[in-house]
C-alpha positions in Angstrom: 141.5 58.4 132.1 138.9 58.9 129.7 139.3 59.7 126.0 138.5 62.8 124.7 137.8 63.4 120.8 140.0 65.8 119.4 138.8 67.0 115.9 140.4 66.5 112.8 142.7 69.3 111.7 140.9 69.4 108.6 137.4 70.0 110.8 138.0 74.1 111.7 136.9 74.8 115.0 134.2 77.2 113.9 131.9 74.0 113.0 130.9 73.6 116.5 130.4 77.3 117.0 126.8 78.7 116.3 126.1 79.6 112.8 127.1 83.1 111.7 123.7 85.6 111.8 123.6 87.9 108.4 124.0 91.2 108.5 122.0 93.6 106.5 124.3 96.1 105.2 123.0 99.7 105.4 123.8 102.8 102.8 125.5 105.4 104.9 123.1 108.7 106.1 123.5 111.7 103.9 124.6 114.9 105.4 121.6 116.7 107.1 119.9 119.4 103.9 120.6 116.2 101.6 118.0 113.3 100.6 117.4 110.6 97.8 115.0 108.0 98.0 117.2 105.2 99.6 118.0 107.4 101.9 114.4 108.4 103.2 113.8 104.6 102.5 116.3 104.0 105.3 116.8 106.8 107.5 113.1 108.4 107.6 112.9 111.8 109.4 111.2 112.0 112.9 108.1 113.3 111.7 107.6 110.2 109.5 108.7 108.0 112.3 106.3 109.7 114.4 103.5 108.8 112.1 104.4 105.5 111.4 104.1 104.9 115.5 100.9 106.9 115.7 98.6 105.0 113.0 100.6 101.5 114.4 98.9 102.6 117.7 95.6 103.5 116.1 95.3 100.4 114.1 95.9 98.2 116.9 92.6 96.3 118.3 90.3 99.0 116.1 91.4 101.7 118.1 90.8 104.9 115.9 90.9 103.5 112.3 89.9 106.2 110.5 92.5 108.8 111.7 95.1 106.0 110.8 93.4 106.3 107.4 93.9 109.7 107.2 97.5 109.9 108.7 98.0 106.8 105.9 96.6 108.9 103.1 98.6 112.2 103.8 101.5 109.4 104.4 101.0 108.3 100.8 101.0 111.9 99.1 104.1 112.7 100.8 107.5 112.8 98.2 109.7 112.1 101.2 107.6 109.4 102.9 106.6 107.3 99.8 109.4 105.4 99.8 109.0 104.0 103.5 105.8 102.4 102.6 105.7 98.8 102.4 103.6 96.1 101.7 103.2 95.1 105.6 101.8 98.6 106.1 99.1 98.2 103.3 98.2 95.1 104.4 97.9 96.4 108.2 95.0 99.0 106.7 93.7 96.0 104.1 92.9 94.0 107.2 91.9 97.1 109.1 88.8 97.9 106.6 88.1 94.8 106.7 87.1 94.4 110.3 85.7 97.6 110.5 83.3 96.1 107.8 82.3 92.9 109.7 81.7 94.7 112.8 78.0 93.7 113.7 77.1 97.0 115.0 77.8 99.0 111.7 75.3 100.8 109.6 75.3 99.6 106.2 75.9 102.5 104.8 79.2 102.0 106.8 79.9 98.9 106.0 79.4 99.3 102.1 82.2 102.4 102.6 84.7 100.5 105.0 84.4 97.7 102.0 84.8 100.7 99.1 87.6 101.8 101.2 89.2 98.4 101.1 88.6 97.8 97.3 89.8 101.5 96.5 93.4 100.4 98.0 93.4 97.3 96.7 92.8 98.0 93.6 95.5 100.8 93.8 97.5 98.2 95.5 97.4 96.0 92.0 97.2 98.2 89.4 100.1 98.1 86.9 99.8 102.0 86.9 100.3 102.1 89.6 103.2 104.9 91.1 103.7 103.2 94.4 106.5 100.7 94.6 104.5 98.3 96.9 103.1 95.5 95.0 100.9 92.9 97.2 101.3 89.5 98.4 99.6 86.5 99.5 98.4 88.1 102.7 97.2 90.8 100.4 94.8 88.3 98.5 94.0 86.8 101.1 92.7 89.3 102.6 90.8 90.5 99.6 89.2 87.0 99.2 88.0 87.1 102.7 86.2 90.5 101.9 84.8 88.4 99.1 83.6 85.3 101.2 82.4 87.4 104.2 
């Protein structure tokens, strides 16, 4: 009969169990007429949501990235939507300018305002006077210093 190995009982059982996955603890929704910044940050309305899927859709592969820049820029003078913004989504439009300014079969006159357009954003990106919340990261430099090399 073979042996089997029975665990100390100082070993608890749960050490052969998978590791325990975090949980990211959510503030609870407001009633509906109520809002407050977390909130908005967390629960954003439709409309916002809406947005957020439409310019995700236009960015993708070039498709139509100067409506996303306009849906982004009404986005960004919106009270209720400012707080959803995050660094991910500035860097989406960062890398979006960017490629619209490489493209070989640009004017120059387009190039030099896909390349103002990236700067402009930037710029408001690292500015300590900023109002945003957003502050950039490395895939925010990096993609700055590739405008620069390019």
């Amino acid at each position: 009969m073979p042996s089997r190995s029975i665990p100390p009982a100082s070993e608890p059982l749960t050490s052969s169990l998978p590791s325990r996955i975090p949980l990211t603890l959510l503030p609870t929704p407001l009633p509906i007429g109520e809002s407050s910044p977390l909130n908005t940050h967390f629960f954003p309305d439709s409309n916002v949501q809406h947005i957020f899927s439409v310019m995700d859709t236009l960015l993708r592969d070039g498709y139509d990235v100067p409506r996303a820049a306009r849906m982004f820029d009404s986005l960004r003078q919106s009270e209720e939507a400012r707080s959803t913004l995050d660094v991910d989504l500035y860097n989406s439009f960062l890398g979006a300018y960017l490629t619209e300014a490489l493209k070989e079969d640009i004017p120059e006159k387009d190039r030099r305002a896909w390349l103002s357009s990236l700067w402009n954003l930037f710029t408001e990106l690292t500015s300590k006077a900023s109002k945003w919340i957003v502050r950039p990261n490395r895939e925010s430099f990096a993609i700055a210093l590739l405008a620069l090399i390019k």
